[in-house]
PDB file of N, CA, C and O in Angstrom:
ATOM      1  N   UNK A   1     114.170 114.503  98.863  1.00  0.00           N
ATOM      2  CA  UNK A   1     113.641 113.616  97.848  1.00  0.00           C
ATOM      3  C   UNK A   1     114.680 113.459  96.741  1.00  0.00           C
ATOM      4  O   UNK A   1     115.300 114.411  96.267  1.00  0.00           O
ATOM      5  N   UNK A   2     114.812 112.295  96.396  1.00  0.00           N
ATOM      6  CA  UNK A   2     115.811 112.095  94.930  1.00  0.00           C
ATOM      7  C   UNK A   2     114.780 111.635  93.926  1.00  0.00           C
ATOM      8  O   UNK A   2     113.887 110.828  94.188  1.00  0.00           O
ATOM      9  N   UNK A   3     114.985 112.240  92.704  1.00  0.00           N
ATOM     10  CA  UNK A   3     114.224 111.842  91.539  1.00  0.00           C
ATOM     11  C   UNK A   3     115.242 111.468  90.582  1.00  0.00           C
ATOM     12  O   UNK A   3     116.363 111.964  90.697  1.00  0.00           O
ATOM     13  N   UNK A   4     114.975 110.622  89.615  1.00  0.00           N
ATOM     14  CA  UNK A   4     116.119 109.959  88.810  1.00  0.00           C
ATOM     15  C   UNK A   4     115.280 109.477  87.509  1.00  0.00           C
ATOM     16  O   UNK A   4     114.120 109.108  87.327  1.00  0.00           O
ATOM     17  N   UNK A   5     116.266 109.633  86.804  1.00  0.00           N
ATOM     18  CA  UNK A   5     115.408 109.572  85.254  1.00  0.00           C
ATOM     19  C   UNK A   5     116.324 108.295  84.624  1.00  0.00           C
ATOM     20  O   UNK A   5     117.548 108.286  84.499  1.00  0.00           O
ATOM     21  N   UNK A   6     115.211 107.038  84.203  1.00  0.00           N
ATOM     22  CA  UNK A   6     115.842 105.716  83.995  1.00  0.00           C
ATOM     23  C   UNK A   6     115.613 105.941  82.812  1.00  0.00           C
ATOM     24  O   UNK A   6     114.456 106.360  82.788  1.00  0.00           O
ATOM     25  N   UNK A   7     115.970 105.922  81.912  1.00  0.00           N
ATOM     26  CA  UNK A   7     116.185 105.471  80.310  1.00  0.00           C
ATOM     27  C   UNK A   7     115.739 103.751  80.016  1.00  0.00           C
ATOM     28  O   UNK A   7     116.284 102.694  80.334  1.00  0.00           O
ATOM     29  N   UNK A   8     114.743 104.015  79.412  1.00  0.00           N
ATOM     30  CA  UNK A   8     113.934 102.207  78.781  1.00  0.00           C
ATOM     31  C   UNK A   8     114.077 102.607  77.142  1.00  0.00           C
ATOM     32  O   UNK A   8     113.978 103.758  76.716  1.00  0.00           O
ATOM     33  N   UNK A   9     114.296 101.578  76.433  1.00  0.00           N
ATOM     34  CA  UNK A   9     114.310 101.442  74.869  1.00  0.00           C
ATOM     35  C   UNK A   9     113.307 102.233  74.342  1.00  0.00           C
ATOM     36  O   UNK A   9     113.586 103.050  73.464  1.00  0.00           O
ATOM     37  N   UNK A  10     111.792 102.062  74.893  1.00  0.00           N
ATOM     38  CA  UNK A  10     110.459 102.543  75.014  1.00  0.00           C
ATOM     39  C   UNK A  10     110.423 103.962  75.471  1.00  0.00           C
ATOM     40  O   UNK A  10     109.570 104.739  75.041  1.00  0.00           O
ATOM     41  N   UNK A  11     111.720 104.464  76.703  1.00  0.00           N
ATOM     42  CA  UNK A  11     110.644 105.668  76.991  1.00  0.00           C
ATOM     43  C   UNK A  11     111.952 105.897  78.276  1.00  0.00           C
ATOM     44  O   UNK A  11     113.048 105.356  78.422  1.00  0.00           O
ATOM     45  N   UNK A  12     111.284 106.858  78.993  1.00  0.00           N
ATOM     46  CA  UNK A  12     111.967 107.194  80.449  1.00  0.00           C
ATOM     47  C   UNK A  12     110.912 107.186  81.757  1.00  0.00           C
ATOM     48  O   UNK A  12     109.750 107.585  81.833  1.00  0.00           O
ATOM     49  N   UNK A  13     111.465 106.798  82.381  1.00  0.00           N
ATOM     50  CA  UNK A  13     110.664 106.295  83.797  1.00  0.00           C
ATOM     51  C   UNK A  13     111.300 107.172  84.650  1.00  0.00           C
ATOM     52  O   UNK A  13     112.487 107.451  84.477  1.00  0.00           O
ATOM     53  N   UNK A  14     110.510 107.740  85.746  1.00  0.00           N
ATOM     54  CA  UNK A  14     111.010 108.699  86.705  1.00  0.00           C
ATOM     55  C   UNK A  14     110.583 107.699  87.686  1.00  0.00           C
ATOM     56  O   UNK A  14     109.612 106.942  87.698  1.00  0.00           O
ATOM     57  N   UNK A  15     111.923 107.953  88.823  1.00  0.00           N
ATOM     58  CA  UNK A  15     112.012 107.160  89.901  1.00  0.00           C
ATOM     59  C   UNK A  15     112.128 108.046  91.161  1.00  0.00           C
ATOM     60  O   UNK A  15     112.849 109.044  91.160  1.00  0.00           O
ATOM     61  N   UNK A  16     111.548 107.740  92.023  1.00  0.00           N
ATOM     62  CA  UNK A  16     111.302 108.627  93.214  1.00  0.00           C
ATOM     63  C   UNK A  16     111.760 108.025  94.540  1.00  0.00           C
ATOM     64  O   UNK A  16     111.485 106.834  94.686  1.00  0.00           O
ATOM     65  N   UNK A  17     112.485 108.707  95.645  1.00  0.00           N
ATOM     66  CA  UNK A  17     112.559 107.985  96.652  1.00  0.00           C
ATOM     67  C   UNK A  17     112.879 109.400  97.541  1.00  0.00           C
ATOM     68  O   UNK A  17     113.624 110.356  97.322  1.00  0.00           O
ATOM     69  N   UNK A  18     111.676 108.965  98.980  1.00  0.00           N
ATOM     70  CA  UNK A  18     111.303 110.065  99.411  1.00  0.00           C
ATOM     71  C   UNK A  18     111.460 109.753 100.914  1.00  0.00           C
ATOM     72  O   UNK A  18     110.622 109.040 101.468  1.00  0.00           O
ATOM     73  N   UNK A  19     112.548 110.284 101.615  1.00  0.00           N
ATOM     74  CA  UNK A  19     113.085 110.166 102.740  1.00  0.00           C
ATOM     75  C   UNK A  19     111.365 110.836 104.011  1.00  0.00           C
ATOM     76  O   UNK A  19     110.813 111.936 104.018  1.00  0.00           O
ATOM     77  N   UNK A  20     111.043 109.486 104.916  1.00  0.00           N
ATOM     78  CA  UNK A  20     110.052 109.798 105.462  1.00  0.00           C
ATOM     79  C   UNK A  20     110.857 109.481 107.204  1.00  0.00           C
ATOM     80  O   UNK A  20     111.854 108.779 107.378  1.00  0.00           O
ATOM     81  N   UNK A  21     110.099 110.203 108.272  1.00  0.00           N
ATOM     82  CA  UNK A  21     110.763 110.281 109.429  1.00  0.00           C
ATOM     83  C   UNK A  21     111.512 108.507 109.858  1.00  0.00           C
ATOM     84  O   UNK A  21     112.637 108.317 110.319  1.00  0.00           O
ATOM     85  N   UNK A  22     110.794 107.769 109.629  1.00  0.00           N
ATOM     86  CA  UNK A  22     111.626 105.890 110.075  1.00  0.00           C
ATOM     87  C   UNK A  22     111.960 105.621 108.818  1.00  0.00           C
ATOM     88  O   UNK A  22     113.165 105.365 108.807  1.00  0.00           O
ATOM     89  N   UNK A  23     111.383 105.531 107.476  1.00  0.00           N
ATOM     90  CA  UNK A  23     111.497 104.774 106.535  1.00  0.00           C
ATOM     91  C   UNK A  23     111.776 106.117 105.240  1.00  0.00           C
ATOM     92  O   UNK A  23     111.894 107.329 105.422  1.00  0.00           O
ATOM     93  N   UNK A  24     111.818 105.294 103.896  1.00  0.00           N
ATOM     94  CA  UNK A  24     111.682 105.720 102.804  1.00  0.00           C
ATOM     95  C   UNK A  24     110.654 105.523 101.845  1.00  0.00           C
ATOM     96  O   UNK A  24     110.704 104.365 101.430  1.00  0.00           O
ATOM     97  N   UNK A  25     109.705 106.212 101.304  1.00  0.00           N
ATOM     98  CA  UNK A  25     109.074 105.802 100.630  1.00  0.00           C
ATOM     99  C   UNK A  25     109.538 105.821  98.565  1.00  0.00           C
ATOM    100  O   UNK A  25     109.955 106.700  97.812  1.00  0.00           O
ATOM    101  N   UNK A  26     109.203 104.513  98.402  1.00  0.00           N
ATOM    102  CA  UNK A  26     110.096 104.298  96.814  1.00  0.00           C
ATOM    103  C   UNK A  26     108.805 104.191  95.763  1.00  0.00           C
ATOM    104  O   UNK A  26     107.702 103.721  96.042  1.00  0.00           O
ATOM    105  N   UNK A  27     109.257 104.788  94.387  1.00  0.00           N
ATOM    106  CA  UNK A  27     108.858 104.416  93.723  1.00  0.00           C
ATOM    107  C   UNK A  27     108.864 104.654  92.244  1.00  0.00           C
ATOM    108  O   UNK A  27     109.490 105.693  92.038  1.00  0.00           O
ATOM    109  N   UNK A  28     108.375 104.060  90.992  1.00  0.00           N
ATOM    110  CA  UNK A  28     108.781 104.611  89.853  1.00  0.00           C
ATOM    111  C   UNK A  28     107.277 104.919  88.658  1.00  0.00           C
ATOM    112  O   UNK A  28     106.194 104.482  89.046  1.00  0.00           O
ATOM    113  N   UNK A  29     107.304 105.305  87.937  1.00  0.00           N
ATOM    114  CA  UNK A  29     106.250 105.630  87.648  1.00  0.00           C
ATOM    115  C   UNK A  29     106.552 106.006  85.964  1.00  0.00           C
ATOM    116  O   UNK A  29     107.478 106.726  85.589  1.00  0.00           O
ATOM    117  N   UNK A  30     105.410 105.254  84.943  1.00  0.00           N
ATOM    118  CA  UNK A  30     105.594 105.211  83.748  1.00  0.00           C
ATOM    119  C   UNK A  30     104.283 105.753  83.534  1.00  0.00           C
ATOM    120  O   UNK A  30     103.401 106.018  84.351  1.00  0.00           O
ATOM    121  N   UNK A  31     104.327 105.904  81.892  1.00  0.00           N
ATOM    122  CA  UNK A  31     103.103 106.139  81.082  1.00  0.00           C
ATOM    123  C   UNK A  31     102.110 106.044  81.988  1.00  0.00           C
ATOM    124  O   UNK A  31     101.553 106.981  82.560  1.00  0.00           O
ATOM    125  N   UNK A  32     101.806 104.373  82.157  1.00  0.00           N
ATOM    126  CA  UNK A  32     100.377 104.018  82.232  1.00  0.00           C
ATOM    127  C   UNK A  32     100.513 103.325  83.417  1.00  0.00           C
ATOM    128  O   UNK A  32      99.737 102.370  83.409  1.00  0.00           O
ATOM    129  N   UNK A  33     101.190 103.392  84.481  1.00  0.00           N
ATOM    130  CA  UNK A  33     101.387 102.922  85.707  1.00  0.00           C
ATOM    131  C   UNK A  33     102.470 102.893  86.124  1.00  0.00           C
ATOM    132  O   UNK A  33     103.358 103.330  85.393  1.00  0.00           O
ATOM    133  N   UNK A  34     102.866 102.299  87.634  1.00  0.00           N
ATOM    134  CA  UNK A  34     104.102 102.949  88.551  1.00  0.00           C
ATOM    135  C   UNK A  34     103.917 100.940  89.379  1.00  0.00           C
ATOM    136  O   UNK A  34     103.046 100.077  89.490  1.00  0.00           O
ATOM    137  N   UNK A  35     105.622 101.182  89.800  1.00  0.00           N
ATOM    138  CA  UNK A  35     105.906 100.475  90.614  1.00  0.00           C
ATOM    139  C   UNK A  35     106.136 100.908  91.977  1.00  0.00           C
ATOM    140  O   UNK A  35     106.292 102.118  92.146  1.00  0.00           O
ATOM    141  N   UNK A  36     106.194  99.998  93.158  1.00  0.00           N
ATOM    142  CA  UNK A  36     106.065 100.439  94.408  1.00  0.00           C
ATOM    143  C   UNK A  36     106.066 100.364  95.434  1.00  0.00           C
ATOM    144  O   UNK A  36     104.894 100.562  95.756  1.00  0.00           O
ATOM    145  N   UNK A  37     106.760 100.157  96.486  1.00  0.00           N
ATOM    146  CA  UNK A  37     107.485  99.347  97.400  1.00  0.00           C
ATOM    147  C   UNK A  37     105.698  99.312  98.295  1.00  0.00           C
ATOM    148  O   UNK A  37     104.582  99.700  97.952  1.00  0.00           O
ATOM    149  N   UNK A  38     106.358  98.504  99.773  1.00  0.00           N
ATOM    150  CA  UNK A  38     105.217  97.869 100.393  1.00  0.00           C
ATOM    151  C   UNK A  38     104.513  99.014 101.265  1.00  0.00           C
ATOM    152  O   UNK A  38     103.543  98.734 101.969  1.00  0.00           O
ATOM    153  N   UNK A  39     104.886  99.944 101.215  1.00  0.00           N
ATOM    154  CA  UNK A  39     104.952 100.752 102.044  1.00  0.00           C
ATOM    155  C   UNK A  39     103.460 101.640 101.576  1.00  0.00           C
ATOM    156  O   UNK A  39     102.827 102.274 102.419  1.00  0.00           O
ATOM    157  N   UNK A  40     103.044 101.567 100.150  1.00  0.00           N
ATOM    158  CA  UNK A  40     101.682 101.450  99.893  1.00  0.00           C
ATOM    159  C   UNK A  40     101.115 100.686  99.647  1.00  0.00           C
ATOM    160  O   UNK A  40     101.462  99.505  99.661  1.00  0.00           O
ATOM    161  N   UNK A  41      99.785 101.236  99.264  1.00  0.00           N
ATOM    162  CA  UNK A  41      98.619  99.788  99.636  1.00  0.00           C
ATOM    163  C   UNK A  41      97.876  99.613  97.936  1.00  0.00           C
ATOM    164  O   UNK A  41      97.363 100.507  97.263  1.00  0.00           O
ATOM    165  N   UNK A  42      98.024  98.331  97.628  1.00  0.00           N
ATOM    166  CA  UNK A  42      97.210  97.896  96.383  1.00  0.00           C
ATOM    167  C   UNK A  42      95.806  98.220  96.558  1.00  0.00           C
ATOM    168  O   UNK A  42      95.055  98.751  95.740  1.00  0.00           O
ATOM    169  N   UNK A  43      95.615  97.922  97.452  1.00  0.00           N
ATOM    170  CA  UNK A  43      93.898  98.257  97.316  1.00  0.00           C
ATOM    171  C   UNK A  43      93.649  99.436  97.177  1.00  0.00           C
ATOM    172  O   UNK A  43      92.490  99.673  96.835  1.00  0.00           O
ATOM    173  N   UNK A  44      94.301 100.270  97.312  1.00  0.00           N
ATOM    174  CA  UNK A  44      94.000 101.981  97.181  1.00  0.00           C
ATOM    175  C   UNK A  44      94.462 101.690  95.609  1.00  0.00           C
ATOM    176  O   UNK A  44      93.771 102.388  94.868  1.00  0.00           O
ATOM    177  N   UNK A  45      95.179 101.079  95.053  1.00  0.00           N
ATOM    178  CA  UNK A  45      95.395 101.426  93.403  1.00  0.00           C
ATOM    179  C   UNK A  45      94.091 100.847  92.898  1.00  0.00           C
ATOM    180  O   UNK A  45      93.379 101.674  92.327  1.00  0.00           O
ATOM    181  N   UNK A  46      93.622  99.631  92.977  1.00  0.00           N
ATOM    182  CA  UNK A  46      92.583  99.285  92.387  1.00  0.00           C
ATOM    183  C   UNK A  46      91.306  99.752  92.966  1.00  0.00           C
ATOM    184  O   UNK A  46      90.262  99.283  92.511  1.00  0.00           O
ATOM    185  N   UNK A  47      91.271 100.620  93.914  1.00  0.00           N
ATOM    186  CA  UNK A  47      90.206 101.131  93.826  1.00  0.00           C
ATOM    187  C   UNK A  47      90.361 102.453  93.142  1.00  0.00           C
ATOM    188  O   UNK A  47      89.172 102.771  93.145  1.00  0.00           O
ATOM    189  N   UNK A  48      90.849 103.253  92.673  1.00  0.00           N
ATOM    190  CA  UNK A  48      91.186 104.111  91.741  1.00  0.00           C
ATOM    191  C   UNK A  48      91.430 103.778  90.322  1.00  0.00           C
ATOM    192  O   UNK A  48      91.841 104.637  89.542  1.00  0.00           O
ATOM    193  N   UNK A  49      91.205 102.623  89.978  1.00  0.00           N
ATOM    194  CA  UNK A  49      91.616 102.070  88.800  1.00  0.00           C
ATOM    195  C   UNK A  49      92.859 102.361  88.151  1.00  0.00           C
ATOM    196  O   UNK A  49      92.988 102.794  87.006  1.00  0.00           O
ATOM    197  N   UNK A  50      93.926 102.041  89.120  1.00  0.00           N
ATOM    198  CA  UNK A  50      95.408 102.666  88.791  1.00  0.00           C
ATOM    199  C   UNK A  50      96.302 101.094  88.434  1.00  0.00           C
ATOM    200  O   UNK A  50      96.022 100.085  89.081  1.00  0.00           O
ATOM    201  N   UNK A  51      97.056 101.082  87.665  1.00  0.00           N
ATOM    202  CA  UNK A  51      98.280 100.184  87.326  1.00  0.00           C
ATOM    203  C   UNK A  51      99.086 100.468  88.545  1.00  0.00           C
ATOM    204  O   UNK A  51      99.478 101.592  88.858  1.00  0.00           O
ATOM    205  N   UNK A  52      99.315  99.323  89.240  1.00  0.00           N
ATOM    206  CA  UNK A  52     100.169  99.507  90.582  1.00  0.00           C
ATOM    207  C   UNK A  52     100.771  98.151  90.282  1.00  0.00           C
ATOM    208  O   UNK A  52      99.981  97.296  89.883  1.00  0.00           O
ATOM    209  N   UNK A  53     102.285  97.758  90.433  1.00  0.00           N
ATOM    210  CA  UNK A  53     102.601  96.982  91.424  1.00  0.00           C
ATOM    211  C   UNK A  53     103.644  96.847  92.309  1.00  0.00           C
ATOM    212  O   UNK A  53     104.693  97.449  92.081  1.00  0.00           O
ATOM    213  N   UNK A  54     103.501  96.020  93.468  1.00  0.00           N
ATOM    214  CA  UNK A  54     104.324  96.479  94.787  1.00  0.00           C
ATOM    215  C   UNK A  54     105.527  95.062  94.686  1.00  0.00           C
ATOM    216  O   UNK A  54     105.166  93.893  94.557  1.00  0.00           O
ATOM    217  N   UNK A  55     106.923  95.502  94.777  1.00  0.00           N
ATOM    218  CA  UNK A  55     108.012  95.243  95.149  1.00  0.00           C
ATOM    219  C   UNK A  55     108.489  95.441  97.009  1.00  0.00           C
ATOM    220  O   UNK A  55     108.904  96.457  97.566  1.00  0.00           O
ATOM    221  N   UNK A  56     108.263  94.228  97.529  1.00  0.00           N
ATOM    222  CA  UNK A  56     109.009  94.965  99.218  1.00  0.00           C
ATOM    223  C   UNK A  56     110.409  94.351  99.659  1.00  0.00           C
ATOM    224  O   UNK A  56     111.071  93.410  99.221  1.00  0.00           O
ATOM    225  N   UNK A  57     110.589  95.220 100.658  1.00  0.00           N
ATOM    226  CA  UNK A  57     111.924  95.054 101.046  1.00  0.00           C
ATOM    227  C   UNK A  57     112.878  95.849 100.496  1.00  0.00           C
ATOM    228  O   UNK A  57     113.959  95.719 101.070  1.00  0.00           O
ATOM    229  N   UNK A  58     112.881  96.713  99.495  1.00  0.00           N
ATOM    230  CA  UNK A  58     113.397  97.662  99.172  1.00  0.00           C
ATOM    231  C   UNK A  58     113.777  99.250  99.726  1.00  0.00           C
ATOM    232  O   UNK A  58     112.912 100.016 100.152  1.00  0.00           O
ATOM    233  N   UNK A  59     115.245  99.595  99.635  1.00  0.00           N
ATOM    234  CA  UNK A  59     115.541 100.898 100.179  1.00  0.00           C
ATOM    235  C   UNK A  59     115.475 101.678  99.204  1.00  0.00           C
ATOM    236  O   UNK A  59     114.707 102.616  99.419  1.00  0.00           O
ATOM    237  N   UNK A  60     115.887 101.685  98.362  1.00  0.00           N
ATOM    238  CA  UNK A  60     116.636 102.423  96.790  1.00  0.00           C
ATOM    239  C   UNK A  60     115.647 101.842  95.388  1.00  0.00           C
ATOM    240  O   UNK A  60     115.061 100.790  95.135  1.00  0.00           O
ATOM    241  N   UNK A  61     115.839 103.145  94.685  1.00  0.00           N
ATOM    242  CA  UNK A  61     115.151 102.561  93.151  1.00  0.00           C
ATOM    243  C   UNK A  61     115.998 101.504  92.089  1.00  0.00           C
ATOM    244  O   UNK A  61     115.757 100.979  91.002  1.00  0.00           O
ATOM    245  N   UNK A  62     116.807 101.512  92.784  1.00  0.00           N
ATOM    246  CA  UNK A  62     117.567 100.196  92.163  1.00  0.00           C
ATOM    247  C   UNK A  62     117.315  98.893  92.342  1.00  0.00           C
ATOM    248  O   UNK A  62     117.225  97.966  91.536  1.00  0.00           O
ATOM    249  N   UNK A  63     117.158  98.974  94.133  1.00  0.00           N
ATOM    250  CA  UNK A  63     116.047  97.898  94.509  1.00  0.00           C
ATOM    251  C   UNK A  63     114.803  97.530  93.707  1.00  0.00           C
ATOM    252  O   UNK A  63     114.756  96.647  92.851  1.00  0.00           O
ATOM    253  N   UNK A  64     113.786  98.335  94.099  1.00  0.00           N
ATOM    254  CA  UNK A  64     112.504  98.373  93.247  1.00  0.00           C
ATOM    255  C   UNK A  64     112.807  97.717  91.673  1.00  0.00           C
ATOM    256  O   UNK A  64     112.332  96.659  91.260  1.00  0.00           O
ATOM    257  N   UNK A  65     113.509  98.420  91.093  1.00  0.00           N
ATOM    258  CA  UNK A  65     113.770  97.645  89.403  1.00  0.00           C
ATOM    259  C   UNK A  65     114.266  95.857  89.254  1.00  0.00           C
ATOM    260  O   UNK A  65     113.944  94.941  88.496  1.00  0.00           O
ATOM    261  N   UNK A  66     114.852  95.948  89.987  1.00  0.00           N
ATOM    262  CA  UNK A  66     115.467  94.705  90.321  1.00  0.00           C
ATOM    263  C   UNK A  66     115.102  93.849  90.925  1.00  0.00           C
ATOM    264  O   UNK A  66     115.456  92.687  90.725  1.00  0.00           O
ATOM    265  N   UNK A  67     114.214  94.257  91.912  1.00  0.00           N
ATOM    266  CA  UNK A  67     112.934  93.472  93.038  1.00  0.00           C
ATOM    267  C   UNK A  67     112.279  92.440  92.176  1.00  0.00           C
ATOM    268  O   UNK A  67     112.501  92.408  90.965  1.00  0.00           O
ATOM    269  N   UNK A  68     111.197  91.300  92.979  1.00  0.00           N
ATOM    270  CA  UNK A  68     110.544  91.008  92.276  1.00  0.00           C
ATOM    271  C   UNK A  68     108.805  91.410  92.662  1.00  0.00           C
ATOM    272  O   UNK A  68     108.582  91.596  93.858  1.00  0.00           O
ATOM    273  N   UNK A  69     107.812  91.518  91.852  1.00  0.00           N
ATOM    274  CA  UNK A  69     106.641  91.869  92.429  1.00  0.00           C
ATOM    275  C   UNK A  69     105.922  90.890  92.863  1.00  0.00           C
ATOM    276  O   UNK A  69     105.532  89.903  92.239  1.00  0.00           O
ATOM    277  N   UNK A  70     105.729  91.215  94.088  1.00  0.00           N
ATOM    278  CA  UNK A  70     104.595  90.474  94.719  1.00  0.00           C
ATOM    279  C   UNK A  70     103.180  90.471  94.549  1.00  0.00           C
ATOM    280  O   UNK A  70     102.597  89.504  94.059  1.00  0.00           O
ATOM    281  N   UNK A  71     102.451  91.765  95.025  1.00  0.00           N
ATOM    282  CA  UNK A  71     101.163  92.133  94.486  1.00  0.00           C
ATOM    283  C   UNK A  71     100.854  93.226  92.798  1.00  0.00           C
ATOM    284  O   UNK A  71     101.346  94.329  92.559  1.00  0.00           O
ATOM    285  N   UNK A  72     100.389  92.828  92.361  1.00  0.00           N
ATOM    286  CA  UNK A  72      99.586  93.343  91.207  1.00  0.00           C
ATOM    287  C   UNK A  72      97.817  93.585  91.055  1.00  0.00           C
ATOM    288  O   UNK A  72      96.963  92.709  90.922  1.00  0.00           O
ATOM    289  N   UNK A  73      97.641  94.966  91.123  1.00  0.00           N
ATOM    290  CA  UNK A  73      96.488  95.303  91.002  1.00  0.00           C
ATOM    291  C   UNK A  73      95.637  95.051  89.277  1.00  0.00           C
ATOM    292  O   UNK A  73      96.206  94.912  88.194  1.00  0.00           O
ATOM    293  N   UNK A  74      94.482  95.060  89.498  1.00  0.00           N
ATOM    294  CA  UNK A  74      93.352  94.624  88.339  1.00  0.00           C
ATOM    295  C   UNK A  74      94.136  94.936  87.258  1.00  0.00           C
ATOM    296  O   UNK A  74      94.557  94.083  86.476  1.00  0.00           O
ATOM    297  N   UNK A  75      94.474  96.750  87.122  1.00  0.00           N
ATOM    298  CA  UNK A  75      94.422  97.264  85.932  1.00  0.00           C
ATOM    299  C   UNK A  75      95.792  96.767  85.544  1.00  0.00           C
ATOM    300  O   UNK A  75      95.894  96.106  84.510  1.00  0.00           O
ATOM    301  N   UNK A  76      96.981  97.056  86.369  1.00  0.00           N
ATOM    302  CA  UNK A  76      98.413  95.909  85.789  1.00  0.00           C
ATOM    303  C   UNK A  76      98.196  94.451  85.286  1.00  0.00           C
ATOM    304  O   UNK A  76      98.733  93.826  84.371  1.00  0.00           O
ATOM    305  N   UNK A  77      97.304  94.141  86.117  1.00  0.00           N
ATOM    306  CA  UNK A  77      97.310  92.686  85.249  1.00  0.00           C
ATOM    307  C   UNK A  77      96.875  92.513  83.899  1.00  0.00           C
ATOM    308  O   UNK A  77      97.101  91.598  83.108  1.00  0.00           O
ATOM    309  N   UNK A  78      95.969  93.939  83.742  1.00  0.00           N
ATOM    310  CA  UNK A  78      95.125  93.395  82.324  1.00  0.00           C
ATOM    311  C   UNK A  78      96.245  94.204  81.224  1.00  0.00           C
ATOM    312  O   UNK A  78      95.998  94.212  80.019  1.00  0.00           O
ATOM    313  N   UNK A  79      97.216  94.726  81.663  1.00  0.00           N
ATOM    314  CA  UNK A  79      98.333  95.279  81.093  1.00  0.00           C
ATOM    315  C   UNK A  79      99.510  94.025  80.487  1.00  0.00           C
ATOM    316  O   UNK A  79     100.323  94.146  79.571  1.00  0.00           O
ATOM    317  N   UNK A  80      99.180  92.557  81.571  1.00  0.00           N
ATOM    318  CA  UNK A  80     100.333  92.058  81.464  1.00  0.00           C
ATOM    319  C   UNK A  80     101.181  91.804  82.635  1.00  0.00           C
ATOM    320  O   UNK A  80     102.066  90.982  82.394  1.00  0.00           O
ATOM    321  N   UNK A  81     101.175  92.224  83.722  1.00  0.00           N
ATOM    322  CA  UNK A  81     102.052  92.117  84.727  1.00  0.00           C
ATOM    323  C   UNK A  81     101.731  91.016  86.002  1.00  0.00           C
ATOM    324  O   UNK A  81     100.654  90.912  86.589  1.00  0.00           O
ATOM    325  N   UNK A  82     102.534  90.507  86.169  1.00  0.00           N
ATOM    326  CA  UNK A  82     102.533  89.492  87.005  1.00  0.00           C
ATOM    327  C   UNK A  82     103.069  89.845  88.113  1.00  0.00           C
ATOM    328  O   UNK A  82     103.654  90.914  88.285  1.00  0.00           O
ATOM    329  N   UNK A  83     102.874  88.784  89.127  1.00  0.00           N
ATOM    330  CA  UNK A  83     104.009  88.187  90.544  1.00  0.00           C
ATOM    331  C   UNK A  83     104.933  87.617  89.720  1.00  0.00           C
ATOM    332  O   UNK A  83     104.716  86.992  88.681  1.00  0.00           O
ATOM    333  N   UNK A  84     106.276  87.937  90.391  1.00  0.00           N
ATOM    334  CA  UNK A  84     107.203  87.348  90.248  1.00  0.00           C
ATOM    335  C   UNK A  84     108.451  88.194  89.060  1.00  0.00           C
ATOM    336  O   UNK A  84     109.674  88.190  89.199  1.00  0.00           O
ATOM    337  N   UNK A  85     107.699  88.818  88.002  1.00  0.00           N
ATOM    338  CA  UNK A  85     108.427  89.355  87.293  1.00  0.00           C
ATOM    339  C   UNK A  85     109.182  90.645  88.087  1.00  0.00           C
ATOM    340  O   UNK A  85     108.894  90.993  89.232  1.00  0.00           O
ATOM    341  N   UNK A  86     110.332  91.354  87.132  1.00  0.00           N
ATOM    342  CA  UNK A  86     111.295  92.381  88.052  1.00  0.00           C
ATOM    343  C   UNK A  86     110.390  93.378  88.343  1.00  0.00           C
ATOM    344  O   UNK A  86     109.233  93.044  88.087  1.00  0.00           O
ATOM    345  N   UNK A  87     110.547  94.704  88.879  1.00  0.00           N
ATOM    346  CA  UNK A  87     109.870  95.976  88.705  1.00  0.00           C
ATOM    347  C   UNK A  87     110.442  96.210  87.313  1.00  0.00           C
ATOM    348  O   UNK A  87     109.490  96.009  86.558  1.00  0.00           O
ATOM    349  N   UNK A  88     111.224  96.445  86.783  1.00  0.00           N
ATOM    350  CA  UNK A  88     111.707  96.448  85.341  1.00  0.00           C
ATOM    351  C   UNK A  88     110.646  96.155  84.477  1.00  0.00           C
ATOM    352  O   UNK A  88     109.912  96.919  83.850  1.00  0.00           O
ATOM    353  N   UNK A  89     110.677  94.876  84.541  1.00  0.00           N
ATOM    354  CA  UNK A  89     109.714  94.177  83.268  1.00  0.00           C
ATOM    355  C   UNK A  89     108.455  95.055  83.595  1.00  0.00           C
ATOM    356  O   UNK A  89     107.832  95.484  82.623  1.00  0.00           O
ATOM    357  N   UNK A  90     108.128  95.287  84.524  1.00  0.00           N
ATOM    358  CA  UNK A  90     106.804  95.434  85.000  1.00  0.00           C
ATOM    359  C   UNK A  90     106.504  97.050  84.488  1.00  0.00           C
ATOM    360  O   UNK A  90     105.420  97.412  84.029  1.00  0.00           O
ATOM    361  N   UNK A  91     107.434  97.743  84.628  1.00  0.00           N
ATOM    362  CA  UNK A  91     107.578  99.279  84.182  1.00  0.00           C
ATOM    363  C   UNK A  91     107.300  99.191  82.302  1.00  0.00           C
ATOM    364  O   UNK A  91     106.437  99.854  81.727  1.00  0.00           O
ATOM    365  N   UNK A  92     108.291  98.185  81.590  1.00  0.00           N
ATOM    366  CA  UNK A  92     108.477  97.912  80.540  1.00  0.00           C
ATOM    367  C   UNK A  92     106.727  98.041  79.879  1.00  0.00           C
ATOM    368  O   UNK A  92     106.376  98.931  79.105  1.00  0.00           O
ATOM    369  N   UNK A  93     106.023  97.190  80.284  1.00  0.00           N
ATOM    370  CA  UNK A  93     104.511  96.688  80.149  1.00  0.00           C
ATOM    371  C   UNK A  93     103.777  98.064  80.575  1.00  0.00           C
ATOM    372  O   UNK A  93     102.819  98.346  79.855  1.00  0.00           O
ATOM    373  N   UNK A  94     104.032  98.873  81.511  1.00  0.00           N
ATOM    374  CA  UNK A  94     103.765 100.394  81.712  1.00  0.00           C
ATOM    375  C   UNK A  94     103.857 101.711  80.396  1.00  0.00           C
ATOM    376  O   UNK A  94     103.181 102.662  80.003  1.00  0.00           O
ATOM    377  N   UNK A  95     105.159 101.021  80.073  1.00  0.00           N
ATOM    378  CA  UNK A  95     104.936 102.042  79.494  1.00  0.00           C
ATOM    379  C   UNK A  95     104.687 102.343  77.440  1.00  0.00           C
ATOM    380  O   UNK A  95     104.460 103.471  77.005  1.00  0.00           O
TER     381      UNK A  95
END
């Protein structure tokens, strides 16, 4: 597993990327919610009432930041977060 500590104006975001037997699983995680490749499922965030949103196609947490999001669960949206914006922005509104 690599963990990596991103520095935001706001705060620090820990970024995770977790070597699984075919794939990698990615992701980063703020205050009040996490970004997150496709490899999990939105509906498991909003049914937990969790700030999720998913970036795919990504190997690396560099990816993910830089990605753009596709899905956004309930509680991210009422945070602010959209489709289309980076995982960045989206962390930004997290935290």
């Amino acid at each position: 597993m690599i963990e990596k500590k991103i520095n935001f104006k706001n705060g620090v975001v820990t970024g995770y990327e977790i070597e699984l037997p075919k794939t990698k699983l990615i992701l980063a995680r703020a205050d009040k919610g996490f970004v997150m490749c496709g490899f999990l499922n939105i509906l498991a965030a909003d049914k937990f009432g969790e700030a999720a949103c998913v970036v795919k196609g990504v190997s690396t947490i560099e990816d993910l930041l830089s990605g753009k999001i596709v899905e956004v669960s309930k509680s991210a949206e009422d945070l602010g977060v959209k489709t289309e914006m980076t995982g960045m922005a989206a962390l930004e509104k997290f935290m």
